[in-house]
mmCIF file of the C-alpha atoms, coordinates in Angstrom:
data_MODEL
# 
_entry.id   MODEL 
# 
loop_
_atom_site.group_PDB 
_atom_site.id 
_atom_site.type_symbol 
_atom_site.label_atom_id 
_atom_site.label_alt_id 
_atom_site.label_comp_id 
_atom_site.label_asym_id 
_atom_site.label_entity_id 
_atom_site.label_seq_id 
_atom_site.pdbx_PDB_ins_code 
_atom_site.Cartn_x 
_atom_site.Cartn_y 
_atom_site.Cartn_z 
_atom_site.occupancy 
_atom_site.B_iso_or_equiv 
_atom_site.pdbx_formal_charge 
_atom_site.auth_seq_id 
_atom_site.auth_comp_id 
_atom_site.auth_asym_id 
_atom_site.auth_atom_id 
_atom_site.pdbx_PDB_model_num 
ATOM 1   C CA . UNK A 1 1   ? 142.750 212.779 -26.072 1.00 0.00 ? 1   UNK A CA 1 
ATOM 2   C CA . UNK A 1 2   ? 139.406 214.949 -26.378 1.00 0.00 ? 2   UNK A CA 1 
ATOM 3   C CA . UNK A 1 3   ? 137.662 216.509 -23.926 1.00 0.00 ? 3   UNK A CA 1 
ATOM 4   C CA . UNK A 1 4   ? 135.604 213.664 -23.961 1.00 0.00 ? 4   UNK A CA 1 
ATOM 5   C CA . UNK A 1 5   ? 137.631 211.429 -23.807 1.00 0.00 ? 5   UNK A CA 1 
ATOM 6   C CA . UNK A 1 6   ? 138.885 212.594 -20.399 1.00 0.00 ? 6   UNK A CA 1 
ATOM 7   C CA . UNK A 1 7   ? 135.972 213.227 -19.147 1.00 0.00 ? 7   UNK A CA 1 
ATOM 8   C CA . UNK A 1 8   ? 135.050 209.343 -19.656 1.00 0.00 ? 8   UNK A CA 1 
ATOM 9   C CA . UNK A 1 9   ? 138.333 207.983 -18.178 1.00 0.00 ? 9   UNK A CA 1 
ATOM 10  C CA . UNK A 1 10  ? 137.746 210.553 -14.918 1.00 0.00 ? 10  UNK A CA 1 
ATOM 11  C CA . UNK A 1 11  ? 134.593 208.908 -14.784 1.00 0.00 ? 11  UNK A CA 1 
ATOM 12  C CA . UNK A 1 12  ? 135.749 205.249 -14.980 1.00 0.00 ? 12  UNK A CA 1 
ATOM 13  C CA . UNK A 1 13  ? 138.922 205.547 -12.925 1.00 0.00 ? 13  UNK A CA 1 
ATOM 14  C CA . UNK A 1 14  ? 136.126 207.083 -10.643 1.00 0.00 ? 14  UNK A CA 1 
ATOM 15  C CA . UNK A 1 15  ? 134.170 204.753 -10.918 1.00 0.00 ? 15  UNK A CA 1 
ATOM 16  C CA . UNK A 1 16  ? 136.959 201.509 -10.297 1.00 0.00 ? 16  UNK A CA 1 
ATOM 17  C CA . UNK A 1 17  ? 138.062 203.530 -7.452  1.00 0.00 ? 17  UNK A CA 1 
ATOM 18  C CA . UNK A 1 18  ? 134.463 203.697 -5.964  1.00 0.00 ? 18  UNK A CA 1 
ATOM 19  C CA . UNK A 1 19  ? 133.867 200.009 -6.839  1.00 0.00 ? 19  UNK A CA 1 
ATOM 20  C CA . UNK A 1 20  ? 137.361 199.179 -5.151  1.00 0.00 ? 20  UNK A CA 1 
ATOM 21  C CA . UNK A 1 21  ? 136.557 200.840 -1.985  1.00 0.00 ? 21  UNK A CA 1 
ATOM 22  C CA . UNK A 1 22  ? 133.023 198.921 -1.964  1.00 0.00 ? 22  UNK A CA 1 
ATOM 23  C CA . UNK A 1 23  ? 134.608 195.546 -2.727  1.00 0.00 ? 23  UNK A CA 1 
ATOM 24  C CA . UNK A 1 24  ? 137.594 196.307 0.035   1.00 0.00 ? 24  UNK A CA 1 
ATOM 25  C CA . UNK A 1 25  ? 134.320 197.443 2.129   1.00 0.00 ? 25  UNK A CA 1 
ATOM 26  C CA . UNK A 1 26  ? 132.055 194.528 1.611   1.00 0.00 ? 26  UNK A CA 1 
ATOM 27  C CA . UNK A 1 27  ? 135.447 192.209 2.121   1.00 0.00 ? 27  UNK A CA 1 
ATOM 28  C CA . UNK A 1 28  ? 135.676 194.195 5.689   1.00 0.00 ? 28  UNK A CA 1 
ATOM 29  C CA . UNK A 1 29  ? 132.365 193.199 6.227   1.00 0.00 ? 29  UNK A CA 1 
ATOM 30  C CA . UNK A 1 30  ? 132.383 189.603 5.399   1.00 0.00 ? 30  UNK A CA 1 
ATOM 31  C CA . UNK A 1 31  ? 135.085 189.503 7.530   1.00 0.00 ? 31  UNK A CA 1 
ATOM 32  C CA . UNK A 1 32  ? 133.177 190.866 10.792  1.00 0.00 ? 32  UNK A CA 1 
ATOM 33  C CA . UNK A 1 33  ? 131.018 188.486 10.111  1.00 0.00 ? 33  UNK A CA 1 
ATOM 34  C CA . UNK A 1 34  ? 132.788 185.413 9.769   1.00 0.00 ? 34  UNK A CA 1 
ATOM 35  C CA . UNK A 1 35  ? 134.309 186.398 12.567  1.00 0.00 ? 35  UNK A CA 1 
ATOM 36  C CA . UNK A 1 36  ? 131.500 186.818 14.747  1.00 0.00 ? 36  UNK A CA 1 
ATOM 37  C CA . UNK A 1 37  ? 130.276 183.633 13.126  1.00 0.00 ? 37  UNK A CA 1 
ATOM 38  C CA . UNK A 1 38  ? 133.170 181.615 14.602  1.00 0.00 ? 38  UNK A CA 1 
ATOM 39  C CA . UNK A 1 39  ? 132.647 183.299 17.751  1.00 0.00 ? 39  UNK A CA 1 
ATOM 40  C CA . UNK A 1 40  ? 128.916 182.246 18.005  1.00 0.00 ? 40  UNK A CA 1 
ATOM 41  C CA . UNK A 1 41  ? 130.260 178.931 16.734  1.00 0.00 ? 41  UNK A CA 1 
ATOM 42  C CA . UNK A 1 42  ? 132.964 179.050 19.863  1.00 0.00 ? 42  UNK A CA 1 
ATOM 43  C CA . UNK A 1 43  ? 130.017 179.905 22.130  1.00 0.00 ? 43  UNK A CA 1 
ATOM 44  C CA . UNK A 1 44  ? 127.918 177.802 20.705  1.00 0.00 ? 44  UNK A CA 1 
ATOM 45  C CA . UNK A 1 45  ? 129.884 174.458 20.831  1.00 0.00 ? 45  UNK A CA 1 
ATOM 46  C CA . UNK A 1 46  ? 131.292 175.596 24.083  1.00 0.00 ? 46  UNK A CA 1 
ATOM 47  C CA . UNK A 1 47  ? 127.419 175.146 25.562  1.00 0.00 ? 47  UNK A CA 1 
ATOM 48  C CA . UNK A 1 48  ? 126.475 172.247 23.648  1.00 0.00 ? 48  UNK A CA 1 
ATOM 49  C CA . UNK A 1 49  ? 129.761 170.403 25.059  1.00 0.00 ? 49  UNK A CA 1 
ATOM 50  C CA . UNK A 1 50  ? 128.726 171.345 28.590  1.00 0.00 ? 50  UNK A CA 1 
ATOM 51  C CA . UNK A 1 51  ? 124.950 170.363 28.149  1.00 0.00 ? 51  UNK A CA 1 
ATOM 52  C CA . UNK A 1 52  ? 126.408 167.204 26.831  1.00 0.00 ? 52  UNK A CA 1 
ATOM 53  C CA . UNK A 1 53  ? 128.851 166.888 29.855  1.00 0.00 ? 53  UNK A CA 1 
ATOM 54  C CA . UNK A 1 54  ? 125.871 167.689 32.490  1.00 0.00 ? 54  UNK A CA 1 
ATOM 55  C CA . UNK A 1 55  ? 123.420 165.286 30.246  1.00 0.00 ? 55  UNK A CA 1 
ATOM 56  C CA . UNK A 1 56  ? 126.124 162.402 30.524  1.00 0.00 ? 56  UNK A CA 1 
ATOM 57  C CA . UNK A 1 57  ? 126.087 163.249 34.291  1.00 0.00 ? 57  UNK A CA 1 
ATOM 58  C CA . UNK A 1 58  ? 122.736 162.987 34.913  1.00 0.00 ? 58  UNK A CA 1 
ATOM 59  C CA . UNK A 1 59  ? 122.544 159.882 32.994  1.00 0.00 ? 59  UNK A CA 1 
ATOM 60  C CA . UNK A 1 60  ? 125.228 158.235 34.897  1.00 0.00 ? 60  UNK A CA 1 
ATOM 61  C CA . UNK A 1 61  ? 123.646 159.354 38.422  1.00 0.00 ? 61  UNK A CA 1 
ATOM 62  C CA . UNK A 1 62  ? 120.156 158.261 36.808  1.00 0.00 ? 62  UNK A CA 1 
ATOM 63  C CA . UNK A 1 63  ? 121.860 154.885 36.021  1.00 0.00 ? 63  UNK A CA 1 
ATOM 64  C CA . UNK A 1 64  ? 123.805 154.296 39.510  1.00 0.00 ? 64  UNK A CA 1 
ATOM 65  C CA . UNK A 1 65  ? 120.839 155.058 41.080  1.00 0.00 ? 65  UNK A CA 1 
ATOM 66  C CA . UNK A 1 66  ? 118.701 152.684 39.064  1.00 0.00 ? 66  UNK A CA 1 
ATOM 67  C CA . UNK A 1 67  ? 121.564 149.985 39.888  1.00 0.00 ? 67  UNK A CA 1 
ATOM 68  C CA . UNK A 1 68  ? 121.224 150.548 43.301  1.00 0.00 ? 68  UNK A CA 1 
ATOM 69  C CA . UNK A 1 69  ? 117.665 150.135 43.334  1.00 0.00 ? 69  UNK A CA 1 
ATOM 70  C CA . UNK A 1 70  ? 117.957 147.025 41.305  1.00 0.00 ? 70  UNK A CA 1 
ATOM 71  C CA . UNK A 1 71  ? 120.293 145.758 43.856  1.00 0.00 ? 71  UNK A CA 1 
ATOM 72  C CA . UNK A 1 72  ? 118.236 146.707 46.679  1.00 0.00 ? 72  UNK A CA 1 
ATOM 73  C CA . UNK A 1 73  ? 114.963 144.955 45.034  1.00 0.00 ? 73  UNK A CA 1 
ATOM 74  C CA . UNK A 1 74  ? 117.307 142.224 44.233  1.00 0.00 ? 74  UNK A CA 1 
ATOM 75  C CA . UNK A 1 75  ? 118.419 141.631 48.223  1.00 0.00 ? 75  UNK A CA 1 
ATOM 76  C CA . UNK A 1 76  ? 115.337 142.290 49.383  1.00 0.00 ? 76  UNK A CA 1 
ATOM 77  C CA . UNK A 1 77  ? 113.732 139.465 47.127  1.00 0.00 ? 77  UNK A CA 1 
ATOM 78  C CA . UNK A 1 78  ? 116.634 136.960 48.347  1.00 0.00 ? 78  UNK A CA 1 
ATOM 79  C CA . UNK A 1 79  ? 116.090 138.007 51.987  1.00 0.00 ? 79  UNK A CA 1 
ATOM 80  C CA . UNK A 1 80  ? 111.872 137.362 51.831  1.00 0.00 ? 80  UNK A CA 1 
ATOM 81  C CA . UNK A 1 81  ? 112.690 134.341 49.766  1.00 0.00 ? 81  UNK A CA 1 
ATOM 82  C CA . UNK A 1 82  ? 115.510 133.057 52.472  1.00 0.00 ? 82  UNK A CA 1 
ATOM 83  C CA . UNK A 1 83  ? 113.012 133.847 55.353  1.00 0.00 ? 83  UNK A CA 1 
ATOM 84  C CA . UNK A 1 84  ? 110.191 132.377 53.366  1.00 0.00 ? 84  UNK A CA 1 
ATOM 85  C CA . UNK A 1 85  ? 111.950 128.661 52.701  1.00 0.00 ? 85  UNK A CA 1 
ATOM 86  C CA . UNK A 1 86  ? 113.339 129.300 56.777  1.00 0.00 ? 86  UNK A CA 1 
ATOM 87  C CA . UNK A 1 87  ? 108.987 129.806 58.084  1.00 0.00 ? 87  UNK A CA 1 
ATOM 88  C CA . UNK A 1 88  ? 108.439 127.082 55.629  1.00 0.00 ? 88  UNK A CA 1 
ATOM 89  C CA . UNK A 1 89  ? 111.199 124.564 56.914  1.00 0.00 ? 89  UNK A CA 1 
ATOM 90  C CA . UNK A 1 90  ? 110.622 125.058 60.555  1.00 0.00 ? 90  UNK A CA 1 
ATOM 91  C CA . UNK A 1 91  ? 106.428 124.442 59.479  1.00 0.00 ? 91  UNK A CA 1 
ATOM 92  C CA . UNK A 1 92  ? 107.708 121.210 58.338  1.00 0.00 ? 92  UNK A CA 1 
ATOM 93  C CA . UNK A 1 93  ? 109.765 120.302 60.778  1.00 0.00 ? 93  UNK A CA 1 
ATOM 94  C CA . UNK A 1 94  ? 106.881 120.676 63.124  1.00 0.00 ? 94  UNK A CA 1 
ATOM 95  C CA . UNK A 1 95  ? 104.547 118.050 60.770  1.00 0.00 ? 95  UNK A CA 1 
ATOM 96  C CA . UNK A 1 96  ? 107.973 115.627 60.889  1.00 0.00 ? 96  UNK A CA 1 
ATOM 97  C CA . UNK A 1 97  ? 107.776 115.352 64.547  1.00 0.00 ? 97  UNK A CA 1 
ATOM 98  C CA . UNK A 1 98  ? 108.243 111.929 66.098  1.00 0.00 ? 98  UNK A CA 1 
ATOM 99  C CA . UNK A 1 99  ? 105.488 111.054 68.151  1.00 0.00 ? 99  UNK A CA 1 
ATOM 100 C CA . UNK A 1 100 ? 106.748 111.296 71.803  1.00 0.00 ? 100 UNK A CA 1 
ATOM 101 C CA . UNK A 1 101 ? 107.370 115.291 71.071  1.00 0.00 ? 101 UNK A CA 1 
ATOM 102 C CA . UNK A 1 102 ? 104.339 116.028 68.103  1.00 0.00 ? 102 UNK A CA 1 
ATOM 103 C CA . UNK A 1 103 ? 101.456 114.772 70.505  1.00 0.00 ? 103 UNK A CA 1 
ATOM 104 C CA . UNK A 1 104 ? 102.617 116.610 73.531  1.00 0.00 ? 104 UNK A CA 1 
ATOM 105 C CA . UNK A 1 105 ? 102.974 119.140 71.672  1.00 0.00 ? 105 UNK A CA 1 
ATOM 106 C CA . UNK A 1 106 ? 99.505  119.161 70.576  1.00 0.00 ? 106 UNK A CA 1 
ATOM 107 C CA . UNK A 1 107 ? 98.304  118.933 74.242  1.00 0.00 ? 107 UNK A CA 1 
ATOM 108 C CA . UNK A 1 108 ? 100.104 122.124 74.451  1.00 0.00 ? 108 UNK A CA 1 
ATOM 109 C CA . UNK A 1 109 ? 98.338  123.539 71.518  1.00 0.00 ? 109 UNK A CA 1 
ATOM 110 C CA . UNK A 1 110 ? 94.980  122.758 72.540  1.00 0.00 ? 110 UNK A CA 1 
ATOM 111 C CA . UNK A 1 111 ? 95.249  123.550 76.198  1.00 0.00 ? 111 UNK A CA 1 
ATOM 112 C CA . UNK A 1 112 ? 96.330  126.969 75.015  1.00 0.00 ? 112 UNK A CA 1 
ATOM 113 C CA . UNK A 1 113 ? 93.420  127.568 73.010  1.00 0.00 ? 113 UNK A CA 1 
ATOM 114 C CA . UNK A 1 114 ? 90.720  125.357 75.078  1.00 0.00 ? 114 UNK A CA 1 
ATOM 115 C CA . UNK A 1 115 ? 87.714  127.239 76.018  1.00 0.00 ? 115 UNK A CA 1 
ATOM 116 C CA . UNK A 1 116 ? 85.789  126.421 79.519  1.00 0.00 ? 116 UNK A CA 1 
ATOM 117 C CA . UNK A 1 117 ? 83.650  123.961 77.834  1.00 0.00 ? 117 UNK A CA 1 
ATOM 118 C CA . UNK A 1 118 ? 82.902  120.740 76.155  1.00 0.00 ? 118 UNK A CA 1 
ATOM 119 C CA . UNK A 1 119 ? 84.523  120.401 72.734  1.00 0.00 ? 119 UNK A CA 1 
ATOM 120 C CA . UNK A 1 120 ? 86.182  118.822 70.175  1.00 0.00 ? 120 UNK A CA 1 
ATOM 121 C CA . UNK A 1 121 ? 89.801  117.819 68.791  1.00 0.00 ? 121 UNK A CA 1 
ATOM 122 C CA . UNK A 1 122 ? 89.839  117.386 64.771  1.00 0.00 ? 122 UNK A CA 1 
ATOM 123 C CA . UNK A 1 123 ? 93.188  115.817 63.644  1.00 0.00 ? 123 UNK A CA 1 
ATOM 124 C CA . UNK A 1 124 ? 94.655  115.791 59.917  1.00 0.00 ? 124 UNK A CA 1 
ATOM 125 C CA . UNK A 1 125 ? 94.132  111.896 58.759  1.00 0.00 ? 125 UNK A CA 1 
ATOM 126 C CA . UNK A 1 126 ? 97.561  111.599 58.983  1.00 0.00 ? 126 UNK A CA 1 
ATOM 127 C CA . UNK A 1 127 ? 97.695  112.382 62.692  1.00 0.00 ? 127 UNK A CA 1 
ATOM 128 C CA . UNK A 1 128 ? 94.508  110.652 63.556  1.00 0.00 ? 128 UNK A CA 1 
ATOM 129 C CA . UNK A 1 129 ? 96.100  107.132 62.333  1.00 0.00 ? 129 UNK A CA 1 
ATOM 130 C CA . UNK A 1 130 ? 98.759  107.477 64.639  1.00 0.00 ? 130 UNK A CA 1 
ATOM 131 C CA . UNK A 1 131 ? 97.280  109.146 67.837  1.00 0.00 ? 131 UNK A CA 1 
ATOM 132 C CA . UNK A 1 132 ? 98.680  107.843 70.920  1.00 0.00 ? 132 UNK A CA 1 
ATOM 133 C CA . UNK A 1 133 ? 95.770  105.578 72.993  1.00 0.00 ? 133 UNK A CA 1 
ATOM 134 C CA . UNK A 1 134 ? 97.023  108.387 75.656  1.00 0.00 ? 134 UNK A CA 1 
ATOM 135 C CA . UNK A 1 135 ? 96.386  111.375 74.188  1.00 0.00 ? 135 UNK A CA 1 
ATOM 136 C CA . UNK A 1 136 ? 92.987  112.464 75.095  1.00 0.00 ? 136 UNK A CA 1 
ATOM 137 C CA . UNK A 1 137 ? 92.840  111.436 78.935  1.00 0.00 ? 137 UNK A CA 1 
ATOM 138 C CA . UNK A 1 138 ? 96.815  113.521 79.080  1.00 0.00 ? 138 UNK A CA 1 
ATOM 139 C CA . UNK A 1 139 ? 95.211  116.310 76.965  1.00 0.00 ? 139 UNK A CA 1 
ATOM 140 C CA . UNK A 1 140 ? 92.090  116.414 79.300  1.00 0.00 ? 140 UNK A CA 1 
ATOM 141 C CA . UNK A 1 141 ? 95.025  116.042 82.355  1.00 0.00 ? 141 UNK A CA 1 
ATOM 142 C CA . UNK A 1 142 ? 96.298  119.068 81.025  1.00 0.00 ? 142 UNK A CA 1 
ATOM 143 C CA . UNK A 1 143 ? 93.814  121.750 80.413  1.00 0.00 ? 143 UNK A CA 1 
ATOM 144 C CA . UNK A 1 144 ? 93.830  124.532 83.384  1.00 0.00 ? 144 UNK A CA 1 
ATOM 145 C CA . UNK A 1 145 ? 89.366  125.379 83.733  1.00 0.00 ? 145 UNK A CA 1 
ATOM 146 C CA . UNK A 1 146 ? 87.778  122.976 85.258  1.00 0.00 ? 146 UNK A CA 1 
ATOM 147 C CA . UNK A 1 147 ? 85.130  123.003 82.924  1.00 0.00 ? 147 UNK A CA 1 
ATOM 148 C CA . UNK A 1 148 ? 87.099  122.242 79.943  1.00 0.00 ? 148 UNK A CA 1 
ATOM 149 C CA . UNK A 1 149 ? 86.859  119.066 78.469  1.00 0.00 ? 149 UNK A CA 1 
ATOM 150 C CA . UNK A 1 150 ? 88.112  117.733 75.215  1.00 0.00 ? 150 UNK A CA 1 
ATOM 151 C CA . UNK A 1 151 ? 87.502  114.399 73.119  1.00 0.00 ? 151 UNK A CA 1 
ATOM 152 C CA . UNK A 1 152 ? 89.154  113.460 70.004  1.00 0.00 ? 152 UNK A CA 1 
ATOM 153 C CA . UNK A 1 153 ? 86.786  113.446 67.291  1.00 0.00 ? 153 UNK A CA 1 
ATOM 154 C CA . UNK A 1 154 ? 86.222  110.486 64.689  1.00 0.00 ? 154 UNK A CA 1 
ATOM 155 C CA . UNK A 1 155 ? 85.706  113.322 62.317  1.00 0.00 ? 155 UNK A CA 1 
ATOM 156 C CA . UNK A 1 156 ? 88.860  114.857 60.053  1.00 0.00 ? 156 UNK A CA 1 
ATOM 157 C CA . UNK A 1 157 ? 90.076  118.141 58.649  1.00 0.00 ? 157 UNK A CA 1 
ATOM 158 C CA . UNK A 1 158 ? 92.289  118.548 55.887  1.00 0.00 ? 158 UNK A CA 1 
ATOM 159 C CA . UNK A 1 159 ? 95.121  120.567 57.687  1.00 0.00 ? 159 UNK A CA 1 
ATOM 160 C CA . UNK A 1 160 ? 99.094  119.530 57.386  1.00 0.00 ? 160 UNK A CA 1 
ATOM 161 C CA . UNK A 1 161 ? 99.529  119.729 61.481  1.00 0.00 ? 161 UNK A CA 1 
ATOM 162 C CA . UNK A 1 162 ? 97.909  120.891 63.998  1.00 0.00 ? 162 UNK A CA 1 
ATOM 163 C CA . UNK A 1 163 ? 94.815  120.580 65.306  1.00 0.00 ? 163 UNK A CA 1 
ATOM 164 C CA . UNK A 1 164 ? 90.982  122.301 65.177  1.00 0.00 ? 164 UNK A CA 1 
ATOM 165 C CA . UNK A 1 165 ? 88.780  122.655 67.997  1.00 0.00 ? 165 UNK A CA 1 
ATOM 166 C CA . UNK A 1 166 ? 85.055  122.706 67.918  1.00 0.00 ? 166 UNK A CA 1 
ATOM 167 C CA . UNK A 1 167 ? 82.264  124.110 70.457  1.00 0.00 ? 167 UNK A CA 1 
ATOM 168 C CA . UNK A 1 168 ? 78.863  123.848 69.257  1.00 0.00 ? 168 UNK A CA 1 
ATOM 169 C CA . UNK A 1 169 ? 79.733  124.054 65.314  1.00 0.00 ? 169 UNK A CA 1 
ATOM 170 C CA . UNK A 1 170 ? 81.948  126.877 65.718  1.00 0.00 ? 170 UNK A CA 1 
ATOM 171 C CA . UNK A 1 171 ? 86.083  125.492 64.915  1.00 0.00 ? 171 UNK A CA 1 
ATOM 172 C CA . UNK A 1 172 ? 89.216  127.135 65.696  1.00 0.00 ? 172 UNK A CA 1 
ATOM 173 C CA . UNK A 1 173 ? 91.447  126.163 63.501  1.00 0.00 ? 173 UNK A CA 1 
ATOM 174 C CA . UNK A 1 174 ? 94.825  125.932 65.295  1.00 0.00 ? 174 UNK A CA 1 
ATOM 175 C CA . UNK A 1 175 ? 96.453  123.758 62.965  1.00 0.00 ? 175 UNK A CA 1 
ATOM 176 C CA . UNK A 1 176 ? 100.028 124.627 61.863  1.00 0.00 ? 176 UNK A CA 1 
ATOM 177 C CA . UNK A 1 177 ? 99.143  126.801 58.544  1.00 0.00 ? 177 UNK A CA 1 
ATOM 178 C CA . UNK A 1 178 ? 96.898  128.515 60.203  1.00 0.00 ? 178 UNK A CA 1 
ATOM 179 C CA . UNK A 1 179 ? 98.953  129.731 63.242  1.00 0.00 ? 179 UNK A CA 1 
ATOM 180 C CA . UNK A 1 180 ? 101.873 130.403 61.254  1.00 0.00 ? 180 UNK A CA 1 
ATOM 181 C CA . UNK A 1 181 ? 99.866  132.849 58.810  1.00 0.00 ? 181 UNK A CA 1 
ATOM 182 C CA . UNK A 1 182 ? 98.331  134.059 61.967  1.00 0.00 ? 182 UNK A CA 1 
ATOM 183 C CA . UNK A 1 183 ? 101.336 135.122 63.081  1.00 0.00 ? 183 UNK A CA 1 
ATOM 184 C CA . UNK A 1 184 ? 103.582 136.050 59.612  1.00 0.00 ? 184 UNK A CA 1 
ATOM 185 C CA . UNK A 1 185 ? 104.587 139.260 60.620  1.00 0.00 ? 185 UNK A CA 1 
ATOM 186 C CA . UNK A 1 186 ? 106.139 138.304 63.941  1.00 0.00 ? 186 UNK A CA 1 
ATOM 187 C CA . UNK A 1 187 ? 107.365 135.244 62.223  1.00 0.00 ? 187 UNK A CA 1 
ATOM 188 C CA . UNK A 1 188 ? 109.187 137.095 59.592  1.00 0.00 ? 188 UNK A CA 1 
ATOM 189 C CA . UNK A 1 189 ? 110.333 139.657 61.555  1.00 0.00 ? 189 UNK A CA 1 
ATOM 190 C CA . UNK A 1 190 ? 112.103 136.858 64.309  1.00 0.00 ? 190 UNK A CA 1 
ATOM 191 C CA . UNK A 1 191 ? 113.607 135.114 61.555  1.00 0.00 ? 191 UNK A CA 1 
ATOM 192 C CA . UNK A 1 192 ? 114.774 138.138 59.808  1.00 0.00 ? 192 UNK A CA 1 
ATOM 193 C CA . UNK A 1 193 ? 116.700 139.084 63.033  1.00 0.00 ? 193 UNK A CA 1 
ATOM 194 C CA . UNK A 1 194 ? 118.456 135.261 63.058  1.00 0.00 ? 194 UNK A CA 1 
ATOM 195 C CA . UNK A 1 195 ? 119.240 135.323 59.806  1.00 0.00 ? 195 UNK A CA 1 
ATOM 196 C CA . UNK A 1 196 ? 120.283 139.386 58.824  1.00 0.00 ? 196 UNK A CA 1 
# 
């Protein structure tokens, strides 16, 4: 071998040993960094897990509490509906009277709501066909100012019970509908305490 030819072989066995230490180099490298890759991958999955966890919690405590305010909508809706059919029976009842207790109890009606004056008593058709022959003079019999006086009119209103008084073109209508949406709240609050 020349001089050369040494000189070339010290400068490629050099050169594979240079190359060998940047290959076992780079390979330390990619190393590191696949393994810091799986470790952000570790963290990584590790925090998406737990977001999922919390975000399947939330959902669930999103969706009890939306059942639970379903439910409560859902009573709630029953109970006004179950006090509503209760107002509306016992309004009924009232208009299905027999006689001998619906006209007294129209005496009481109107002698609750009787001015000191001369007026008049305005019965649903219905009630006007079957008026006692008594029930003015009892009604009259019953009212506490002696200035009060009351005569059945020939004249009608269109009420389902009840009655309406007149003075001077000015009614009160006391008929059933009216006094029972006069007094709704109280109503629905006394039936709500029978019934709940």
């Amino acid at each position: 071998m020349t001089g050369l030819e040494n000189i070339l072989a010290k400068i490629e066995e050099e050169a594979r040993q240079r190359a060998d230490s940047i290959v076992k180099e780079a390979a330390a490298q990619a190393e590191t960094v696949r393994a810091q890759a799986r470790r952000d991958a570790e963290t990584q999955a590790k925090e998406i897990a737990a977001q999922g966890e919390k975000n399947a919690a939330d959902a669930l405590v999103r969706a009890r509490s939306a059942a639970a305010l379903a439910k409560r909508k859902a009573e709630l809706a029953t109970k006004q509906r179950l006090i509503g059919e209760t107002i509306g029976a016992a309004r009924q009842r009232l208009t299905q009277m027999p006689a001998e207790e619906y006209f007294p109890l129209l005496q009481k009606l109107a002698a609750a709501h009787a001015l000191p004056q001369e007026g008049r008593v305005l019965l649903s058709p219905e009630d006007k066909k079957r008026l006692p022959a008594s029930f003015e003079k009892e009604l009259n019999a019953a009212l506490s100012h002696p200035k009060a006086k009351l005569t059945v009119s020939e004249e009608t209103r269109p009420i389902d019970g009840g009655l309406v008084l007149a003075y001077n073109g000015v009614e009160e209508n006391c008929s059933f509908e009216a006094l029972f949406d006069a007094k709704a709240d109280a109503l629905q609050d006394l039936t709500q305490s029978l019934l709940f």
